[in-house]
N, C-alpha and C positions, 0 to 999 in steps of 0.2 A: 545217098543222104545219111545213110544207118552210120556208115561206116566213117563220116567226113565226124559226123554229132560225136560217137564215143573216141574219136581220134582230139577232140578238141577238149573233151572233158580230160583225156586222159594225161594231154597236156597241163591244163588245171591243175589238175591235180598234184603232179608230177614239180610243178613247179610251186604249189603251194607247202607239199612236203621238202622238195628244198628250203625255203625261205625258213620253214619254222626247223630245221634239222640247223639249219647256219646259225640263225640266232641263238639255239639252244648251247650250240655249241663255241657260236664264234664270241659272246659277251663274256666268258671266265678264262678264254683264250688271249683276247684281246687284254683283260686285265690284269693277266699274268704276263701278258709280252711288254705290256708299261712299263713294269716293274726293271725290267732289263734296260731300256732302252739308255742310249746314252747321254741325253739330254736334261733325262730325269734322273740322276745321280746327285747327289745329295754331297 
């Protein structure tokens, strides 16, 4: 049971520091890749 409970936190976890590492990175990512794209050319 020990072993099931810190295996599921450590998913948790694991996926909560994903979510906030993407966002961090993928919102100045994403609005730099706009800038290129070819539909948005001016």
């Amino acid at each position: 049971m020990q072993e099931f409970f810190s295996g599921t936190l450590g998913t948790i976890f694991y996926s909560i520091v994903i979510f906030v590492a993407g966002a961090l990175i993928g919102t100045p990512l994403w609005n730099w890749t706009k800038n290129y794209l070819p539909w948005n050319k001016d």
